[in-house]
Jmol script that loads the backbone (N, CA, C; Angstrom):
load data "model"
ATOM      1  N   UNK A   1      24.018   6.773  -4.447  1.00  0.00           N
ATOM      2  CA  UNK A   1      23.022   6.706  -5.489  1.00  0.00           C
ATOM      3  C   UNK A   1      23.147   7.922  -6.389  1.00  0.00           C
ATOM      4  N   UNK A   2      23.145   7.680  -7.422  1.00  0.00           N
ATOM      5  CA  UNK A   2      23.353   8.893  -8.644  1.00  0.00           C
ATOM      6  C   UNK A   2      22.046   9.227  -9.062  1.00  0.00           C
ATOM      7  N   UNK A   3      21.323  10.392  -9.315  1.00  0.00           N
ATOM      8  CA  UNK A   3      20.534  10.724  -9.285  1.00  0.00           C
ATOM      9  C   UNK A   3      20.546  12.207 -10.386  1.00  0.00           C
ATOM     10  N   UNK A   4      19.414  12.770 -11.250  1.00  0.00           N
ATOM     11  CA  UNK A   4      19.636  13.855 -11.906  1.00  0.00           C
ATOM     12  C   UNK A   4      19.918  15.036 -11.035  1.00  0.00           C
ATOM     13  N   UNK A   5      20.150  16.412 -11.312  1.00  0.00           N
ATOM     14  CA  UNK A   5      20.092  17.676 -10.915  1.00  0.00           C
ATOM     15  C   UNK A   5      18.769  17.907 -10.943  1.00  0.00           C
ATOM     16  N   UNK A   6      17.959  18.368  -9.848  1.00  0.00           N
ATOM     17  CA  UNK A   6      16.508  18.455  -9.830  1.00  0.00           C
ATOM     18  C   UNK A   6      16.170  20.019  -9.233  1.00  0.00           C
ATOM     19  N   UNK A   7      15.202  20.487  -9.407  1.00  0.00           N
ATOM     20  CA  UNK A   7      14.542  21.859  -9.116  1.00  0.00           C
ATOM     21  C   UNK A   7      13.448  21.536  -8.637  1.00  0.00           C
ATOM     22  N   UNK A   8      13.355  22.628  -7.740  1.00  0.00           N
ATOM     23  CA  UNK A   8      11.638  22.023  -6.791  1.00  0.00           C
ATOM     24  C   UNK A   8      10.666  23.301  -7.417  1.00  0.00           C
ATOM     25  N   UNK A   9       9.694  23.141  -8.010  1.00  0.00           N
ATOM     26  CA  UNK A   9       8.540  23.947  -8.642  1.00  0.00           C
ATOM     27  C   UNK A   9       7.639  24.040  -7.775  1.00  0.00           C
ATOM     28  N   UNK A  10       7.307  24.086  -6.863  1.00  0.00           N
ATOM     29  CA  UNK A  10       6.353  24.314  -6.358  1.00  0.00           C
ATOM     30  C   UNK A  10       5.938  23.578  -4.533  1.00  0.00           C
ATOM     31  N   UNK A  11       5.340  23.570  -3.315  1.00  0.00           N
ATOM     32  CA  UNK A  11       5.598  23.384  -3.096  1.00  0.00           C
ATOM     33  C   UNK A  11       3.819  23.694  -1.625  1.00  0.00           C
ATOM     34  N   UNK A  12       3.745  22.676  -1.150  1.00  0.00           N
ATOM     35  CA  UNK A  12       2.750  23.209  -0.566  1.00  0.00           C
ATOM     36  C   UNK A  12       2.768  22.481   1.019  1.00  0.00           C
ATOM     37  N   UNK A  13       2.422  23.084   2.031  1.00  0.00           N
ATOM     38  CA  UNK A  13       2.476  23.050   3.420  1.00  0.00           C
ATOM     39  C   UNK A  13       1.044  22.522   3.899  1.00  0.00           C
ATOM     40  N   UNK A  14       1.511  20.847   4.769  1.00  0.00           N
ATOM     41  CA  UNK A  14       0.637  20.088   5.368  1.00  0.00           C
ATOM     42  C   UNK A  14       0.905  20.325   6.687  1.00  0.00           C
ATOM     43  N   UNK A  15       0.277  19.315   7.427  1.00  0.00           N
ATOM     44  CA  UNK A  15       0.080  19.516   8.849  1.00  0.00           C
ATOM     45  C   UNK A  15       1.733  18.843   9.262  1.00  0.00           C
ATOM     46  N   UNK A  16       2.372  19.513  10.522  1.00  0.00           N
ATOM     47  CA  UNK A  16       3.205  18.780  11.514  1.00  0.00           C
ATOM     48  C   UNK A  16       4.282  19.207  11.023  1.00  0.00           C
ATOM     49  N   UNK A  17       4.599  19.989  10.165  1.00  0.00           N
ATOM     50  CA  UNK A  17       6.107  20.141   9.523  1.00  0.00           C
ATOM     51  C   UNK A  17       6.378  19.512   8.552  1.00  0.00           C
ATOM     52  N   UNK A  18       5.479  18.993   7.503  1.00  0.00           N
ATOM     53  CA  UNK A  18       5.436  18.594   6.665  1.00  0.00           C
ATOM     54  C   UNK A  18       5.322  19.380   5.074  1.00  0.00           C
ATOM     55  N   UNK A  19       6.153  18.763   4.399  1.00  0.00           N
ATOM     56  CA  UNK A  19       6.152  19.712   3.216  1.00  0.00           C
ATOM     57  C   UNK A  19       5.520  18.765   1.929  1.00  0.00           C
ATOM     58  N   UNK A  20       4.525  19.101   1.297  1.00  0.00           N
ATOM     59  CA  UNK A  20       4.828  18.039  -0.118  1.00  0.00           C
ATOM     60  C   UNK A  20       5.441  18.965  -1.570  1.00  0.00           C
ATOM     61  N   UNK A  21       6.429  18.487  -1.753  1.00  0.00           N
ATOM     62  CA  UNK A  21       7.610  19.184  -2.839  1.00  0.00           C
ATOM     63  C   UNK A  21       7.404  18.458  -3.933  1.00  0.00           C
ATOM     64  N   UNK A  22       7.170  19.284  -4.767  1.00  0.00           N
ATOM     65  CA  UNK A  22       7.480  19.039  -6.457  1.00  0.00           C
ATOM     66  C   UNK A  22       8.358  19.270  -7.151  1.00  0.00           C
ATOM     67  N   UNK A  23       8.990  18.393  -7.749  1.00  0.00           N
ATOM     68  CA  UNK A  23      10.091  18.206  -8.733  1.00  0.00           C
ATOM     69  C   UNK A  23       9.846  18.340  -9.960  1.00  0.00           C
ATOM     70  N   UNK A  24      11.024  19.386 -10.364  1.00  0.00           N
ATOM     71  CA  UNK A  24      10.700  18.990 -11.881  1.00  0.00           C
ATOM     72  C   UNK A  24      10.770  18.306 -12.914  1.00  0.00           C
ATOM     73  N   UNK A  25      11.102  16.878 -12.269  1.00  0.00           N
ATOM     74  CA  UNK A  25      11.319  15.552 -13.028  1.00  0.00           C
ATOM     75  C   UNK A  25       9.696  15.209 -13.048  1.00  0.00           C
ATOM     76  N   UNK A  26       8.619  15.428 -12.564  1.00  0.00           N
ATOM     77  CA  UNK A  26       7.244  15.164 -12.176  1.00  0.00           C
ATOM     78  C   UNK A  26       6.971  14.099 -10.381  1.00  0.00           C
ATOM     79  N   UNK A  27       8.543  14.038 -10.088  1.00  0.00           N
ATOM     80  CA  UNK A  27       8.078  13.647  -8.174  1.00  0.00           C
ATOM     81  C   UNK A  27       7.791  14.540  -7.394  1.00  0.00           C
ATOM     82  N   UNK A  28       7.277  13.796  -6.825  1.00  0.00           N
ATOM     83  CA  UNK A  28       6.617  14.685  -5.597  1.00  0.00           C
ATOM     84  C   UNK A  28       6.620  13.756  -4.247  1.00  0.00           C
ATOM     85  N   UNK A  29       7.260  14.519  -3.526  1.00  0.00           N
ATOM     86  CA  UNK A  29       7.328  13.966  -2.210  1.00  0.00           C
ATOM     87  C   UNK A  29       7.229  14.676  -0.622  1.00  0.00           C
ATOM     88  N   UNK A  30       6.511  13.875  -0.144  1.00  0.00           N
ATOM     89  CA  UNK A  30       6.367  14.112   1.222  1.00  0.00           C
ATOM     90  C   UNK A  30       7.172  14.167   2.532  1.00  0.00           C
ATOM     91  N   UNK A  31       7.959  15.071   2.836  1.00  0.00           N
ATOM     92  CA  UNK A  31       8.916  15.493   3.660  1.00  0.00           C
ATOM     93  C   UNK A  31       8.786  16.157   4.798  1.00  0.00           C
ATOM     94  N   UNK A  32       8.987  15.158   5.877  1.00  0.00           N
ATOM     95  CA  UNK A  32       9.003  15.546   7.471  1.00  0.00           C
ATOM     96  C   UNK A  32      10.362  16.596   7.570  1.00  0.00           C
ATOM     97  N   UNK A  33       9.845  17.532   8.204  1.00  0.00           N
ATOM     98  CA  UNK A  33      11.114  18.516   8.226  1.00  0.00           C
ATOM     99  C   UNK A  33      11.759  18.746  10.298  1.00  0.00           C
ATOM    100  N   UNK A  34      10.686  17.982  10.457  1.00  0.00           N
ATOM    101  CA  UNK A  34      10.143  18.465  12.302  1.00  0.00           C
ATOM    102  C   UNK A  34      11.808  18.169  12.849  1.00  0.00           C
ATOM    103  N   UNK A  35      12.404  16.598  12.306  1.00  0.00           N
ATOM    104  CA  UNK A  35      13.438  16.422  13.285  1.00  0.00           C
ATOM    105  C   UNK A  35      15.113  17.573  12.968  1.00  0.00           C
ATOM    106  N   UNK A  36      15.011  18.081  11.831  1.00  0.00           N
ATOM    107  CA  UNK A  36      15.907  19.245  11.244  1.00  0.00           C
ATOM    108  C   UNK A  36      15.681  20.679  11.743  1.00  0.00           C
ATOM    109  N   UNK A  37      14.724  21.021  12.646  1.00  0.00           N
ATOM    110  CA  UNK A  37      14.640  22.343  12.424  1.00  0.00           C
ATOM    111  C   UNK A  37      15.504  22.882  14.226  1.00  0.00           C
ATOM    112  N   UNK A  38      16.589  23.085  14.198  1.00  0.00           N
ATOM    113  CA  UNK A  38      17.406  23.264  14.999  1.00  0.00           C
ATOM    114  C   UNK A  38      18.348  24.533  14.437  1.00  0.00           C
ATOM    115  N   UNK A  39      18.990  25.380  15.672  1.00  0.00           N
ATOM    116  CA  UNK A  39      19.798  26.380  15.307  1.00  0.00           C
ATOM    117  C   UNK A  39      19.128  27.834  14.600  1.00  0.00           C
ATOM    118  N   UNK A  40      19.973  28.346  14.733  1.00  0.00           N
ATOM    119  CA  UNK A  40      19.281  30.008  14.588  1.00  0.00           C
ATOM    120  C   UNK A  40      18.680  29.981  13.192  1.00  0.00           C
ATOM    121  N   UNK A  41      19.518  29.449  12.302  1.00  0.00           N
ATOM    122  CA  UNK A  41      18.199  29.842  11.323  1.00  0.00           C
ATOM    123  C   UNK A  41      17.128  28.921  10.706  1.00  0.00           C
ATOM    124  N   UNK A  42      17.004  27.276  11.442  1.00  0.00           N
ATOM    125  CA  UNK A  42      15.872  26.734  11.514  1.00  0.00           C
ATOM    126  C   UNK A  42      14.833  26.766  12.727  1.00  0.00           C
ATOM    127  N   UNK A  43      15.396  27.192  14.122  1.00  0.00           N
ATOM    128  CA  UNK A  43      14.655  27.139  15.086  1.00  0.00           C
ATOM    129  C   UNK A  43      13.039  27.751  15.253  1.00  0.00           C
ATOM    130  N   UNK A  44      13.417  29.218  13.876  1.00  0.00           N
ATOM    131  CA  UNK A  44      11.990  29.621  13.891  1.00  0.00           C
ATOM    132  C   UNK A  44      11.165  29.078  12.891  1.00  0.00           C
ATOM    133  N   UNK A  45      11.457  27.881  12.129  1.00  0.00           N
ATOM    134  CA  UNK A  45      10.363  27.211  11.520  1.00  0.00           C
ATOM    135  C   UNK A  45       9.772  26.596  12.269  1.00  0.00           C
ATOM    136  N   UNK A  46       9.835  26.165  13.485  1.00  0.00           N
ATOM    137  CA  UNK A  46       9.064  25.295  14.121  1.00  0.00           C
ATOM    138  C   UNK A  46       7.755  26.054  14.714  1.00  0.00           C
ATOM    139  N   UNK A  47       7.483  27.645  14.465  1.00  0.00           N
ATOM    140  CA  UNK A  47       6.178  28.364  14.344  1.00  0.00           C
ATOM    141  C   UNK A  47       5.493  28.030  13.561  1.00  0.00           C
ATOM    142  N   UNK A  48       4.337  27.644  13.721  1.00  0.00           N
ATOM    143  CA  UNK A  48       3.702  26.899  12.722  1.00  0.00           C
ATOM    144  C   UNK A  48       2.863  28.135  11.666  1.00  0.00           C
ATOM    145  N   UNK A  49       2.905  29.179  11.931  1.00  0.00           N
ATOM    146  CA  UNK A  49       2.948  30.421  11.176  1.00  0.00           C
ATOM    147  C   UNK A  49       3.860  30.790  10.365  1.00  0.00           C
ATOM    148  N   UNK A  50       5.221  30.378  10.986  1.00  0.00           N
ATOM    149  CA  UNK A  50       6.109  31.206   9.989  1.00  0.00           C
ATOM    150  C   UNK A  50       7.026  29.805   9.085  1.00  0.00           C
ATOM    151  N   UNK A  51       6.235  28.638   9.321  1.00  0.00           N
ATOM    152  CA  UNK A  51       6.801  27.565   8.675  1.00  0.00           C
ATOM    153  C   UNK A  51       5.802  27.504   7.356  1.00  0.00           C
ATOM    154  N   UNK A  52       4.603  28.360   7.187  1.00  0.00           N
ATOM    155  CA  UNK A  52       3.587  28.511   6.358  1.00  0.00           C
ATOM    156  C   UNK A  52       3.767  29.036   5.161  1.00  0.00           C
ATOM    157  N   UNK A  53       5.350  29.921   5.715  1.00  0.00           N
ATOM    158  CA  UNK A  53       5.447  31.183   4.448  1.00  0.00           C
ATOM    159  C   UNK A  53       6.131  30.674   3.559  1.00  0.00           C
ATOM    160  N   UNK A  54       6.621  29.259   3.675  1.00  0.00           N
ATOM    161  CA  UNK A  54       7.943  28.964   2.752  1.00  0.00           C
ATOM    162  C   UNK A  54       7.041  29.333   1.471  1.00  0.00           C
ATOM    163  N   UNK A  55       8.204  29.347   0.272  1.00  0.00           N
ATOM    164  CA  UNK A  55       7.614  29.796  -0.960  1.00  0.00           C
ATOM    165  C   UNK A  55       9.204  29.045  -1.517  1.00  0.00           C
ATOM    166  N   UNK A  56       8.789  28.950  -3.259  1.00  0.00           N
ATOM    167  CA  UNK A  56       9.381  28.388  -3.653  1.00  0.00           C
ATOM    168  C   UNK A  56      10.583  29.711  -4.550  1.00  0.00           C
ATOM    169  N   UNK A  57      11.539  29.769  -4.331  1.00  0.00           N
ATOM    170  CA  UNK A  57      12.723  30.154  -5.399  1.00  0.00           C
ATOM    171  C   UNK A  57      13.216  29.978  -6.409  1.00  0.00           C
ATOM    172  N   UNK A  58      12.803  30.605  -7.670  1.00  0.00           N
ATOM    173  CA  UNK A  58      12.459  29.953  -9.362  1.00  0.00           C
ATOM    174  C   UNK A  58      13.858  30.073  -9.609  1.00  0.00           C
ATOM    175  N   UNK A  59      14.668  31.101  -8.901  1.00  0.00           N
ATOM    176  CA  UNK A  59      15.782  31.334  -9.546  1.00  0.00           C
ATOM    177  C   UNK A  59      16.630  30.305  -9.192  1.00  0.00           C
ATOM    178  N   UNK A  60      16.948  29.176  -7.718  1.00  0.00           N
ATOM    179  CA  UNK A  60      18.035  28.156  -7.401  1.00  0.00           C
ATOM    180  C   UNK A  60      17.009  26.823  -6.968  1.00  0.00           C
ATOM    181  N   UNK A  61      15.655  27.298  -7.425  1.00  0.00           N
ATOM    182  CA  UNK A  61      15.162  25.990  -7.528  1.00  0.00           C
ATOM    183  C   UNK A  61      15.118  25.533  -6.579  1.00  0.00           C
ATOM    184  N   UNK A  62      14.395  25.971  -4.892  1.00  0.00           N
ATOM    185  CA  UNK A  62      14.105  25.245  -3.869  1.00  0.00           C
ATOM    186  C   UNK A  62      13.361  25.975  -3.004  1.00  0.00           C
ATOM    187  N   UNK A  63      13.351  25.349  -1.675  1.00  0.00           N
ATOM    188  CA  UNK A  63      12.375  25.949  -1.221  1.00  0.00           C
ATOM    189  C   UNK A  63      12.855  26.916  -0.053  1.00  0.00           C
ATOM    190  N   UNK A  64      12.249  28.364   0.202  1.00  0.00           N
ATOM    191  CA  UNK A  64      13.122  29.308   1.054  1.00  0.00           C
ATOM    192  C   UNK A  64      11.831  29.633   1.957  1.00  0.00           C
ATOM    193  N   UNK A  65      12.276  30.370   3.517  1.00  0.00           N
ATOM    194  CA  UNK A  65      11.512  30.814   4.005  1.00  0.00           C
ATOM    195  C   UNK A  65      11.836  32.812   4.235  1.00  0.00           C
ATOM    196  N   UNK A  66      11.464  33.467   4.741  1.00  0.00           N
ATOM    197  CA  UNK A  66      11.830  34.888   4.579  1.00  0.00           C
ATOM    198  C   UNK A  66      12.878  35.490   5.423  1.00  0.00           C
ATOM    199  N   UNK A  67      13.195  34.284   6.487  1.00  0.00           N
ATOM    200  CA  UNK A  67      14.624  34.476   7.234  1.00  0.00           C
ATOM    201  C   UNK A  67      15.397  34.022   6.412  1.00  0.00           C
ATOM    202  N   UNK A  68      15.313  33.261   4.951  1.00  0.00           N
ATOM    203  CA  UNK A  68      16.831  32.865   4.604  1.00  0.00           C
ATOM    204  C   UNK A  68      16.839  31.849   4.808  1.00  0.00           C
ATOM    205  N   UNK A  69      16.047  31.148   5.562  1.00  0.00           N
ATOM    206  CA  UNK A  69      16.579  29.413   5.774  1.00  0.00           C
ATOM    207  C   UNK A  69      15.976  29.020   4.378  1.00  0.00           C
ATOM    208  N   UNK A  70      16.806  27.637   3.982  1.00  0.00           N
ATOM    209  CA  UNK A  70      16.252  26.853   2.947  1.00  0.00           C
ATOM    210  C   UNK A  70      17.044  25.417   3.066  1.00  0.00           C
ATOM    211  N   UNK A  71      16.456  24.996   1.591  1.00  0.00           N
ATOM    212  CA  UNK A  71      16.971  23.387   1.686  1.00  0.00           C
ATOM    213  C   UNK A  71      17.400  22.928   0.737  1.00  0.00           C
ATOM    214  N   UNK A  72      18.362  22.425   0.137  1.00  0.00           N
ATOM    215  CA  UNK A  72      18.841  22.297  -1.048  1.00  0.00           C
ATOM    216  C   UNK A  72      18.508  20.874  -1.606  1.00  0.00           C
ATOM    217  N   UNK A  73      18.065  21.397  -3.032  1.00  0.00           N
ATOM    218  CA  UNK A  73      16.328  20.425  -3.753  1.00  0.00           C
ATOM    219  C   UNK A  73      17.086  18.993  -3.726  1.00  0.00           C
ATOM    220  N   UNK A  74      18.447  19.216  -3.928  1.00  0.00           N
ATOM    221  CA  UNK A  74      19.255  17.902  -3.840  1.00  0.00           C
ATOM    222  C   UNK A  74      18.766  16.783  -2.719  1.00  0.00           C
ATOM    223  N   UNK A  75      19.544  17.143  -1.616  1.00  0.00           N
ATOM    224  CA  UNK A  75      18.972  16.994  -0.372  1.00  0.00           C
ATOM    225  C   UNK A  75      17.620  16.333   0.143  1.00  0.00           C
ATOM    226  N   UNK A  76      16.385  17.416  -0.432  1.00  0.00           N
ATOM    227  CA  UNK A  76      15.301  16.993  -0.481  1.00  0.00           C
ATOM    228  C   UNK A  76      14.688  15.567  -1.169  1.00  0.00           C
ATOM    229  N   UNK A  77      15.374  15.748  -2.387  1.00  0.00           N
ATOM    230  CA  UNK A  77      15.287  14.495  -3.277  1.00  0.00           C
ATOM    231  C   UNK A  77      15.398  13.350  -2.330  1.00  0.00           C
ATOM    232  N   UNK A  78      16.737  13.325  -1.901  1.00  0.00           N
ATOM    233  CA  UNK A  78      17.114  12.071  -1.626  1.00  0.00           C
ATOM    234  C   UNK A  78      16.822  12.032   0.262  1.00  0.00           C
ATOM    235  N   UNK A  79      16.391  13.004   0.324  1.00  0.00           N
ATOM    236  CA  UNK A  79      15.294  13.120   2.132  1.00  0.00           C
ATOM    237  C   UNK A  79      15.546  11.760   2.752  1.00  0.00           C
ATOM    238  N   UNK A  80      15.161  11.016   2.155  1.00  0.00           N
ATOM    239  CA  UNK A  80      15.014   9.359   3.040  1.00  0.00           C
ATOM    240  C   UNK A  80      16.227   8.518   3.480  1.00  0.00           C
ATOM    241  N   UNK A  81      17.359   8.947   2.333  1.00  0.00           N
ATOM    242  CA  UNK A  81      18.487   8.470   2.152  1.00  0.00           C
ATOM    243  C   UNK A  81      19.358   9.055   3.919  1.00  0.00           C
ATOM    244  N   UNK A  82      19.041  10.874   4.043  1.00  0.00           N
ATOM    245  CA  UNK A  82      20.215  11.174   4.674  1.00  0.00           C
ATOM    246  C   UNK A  82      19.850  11.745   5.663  1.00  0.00           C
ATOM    247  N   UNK A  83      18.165  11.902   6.249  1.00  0.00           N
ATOM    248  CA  UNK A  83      17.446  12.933   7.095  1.00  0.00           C
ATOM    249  C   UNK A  83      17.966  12.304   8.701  1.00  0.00           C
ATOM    250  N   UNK A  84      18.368  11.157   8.457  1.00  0.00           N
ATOM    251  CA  UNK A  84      18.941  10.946  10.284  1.00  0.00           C
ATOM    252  C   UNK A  84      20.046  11.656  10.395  1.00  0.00           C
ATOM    253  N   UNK A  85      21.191  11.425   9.896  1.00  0.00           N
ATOM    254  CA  UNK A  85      22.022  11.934   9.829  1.00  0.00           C
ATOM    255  C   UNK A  85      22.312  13.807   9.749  1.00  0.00           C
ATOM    256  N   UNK A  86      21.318  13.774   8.866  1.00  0.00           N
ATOM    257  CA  UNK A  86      21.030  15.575   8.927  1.00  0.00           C
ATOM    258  C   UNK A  86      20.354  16.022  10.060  1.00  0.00           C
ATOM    259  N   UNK A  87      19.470  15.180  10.497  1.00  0.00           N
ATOM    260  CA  UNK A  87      19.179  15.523  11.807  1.00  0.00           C
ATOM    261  C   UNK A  87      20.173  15.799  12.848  1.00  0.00           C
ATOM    262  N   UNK A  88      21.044  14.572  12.555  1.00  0.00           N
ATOM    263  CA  UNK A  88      21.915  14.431  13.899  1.00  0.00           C
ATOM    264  C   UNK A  88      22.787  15.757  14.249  1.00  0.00           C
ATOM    265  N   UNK A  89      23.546  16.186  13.147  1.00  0.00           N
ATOM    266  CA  UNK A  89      24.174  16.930  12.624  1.00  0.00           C
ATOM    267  C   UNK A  89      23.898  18.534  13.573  1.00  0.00           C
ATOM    268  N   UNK A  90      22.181  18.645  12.931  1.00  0.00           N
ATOM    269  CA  UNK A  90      21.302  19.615  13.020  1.00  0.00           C
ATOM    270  C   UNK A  90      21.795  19.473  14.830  1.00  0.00           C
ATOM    271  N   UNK A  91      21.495  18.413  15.205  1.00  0.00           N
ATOM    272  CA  UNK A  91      21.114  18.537  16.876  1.00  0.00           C
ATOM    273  C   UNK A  91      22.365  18.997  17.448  1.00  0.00           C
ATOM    274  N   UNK A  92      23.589  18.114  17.085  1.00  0.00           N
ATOM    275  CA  UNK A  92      24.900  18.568  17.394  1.00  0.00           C
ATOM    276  C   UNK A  92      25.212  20.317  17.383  1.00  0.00           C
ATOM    277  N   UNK A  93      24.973  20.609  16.189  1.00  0.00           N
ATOM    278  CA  UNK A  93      25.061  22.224  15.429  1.00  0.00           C
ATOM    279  C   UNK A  93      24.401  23.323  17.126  1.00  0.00           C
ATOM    280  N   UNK A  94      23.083  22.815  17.507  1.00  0.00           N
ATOM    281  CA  UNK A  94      21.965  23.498  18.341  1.00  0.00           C
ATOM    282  C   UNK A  94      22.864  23.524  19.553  1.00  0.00           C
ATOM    283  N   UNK A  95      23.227  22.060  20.040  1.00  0.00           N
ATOM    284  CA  UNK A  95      24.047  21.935  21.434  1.00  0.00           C
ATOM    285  C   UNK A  95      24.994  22.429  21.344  1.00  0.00           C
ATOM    286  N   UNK A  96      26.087  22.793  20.407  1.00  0.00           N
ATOM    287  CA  UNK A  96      26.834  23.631  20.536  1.00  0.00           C
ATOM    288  C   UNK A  96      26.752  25.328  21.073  1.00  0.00           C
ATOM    289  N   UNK A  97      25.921  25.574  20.165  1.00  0.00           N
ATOM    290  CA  UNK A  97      25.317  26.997  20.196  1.00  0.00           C
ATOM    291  C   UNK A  97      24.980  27.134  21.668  1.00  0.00           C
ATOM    292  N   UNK A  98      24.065  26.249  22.283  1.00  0.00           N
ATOM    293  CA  UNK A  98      23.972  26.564  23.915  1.00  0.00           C
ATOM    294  C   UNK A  98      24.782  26.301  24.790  1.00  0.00           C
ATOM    295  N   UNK A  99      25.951  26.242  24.626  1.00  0.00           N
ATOM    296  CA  UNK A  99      26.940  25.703  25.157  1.00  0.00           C
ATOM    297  C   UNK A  99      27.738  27.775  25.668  1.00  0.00           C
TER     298      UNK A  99
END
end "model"
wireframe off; spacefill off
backbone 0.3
color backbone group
């Protein structure tokens, strides 16, 4: 699916690992993040404190947390399209690491 280059403006934190993200096309969408957060630098979003702090990055247009993890607005956009798979990925990435 072809889709524009999008920037996320803004960006605000619901319950469960949930994000609702704004685009600057005017979408906005609701994004489960719970089954992605695997490996050293998502494992500590799953604090529900420090998954609070994300803030948005004006300069690459997405959303960051203060370790450095982020998500690229691309990605986000199309969330529905590829989040199993990124999950899977994610889980593979984790089992390695404890290996």
């Amino acid at each position: 699916m072809k889709h524009e280059f999008v920037k996320i403006i803004g960006v605000d934190v619901l319950d469960n690992y949930y994000l609702r993200v704004h685009f600057d096309n005017g979408t906005v969408k609701e994004i489960d993040l719970e089954s992605v957060l695997y490996g050293e630098l998502y494992e500590p979003l799953r604090d529900p404190d420090f998954f609070r702090q994300v803030m948005v990055d004006d300069e690459v247009g997405t959303v960051v947390w203060p370790n450095g993890a982020d998500f690229d607005p691309d990605l986000l956009y199309t969330w529905d399209e590829h989040v199993k798979a990124f999950a899977s990925q994610m889980r593979k990435v984790e089992h390695s690491c404890n290996q």
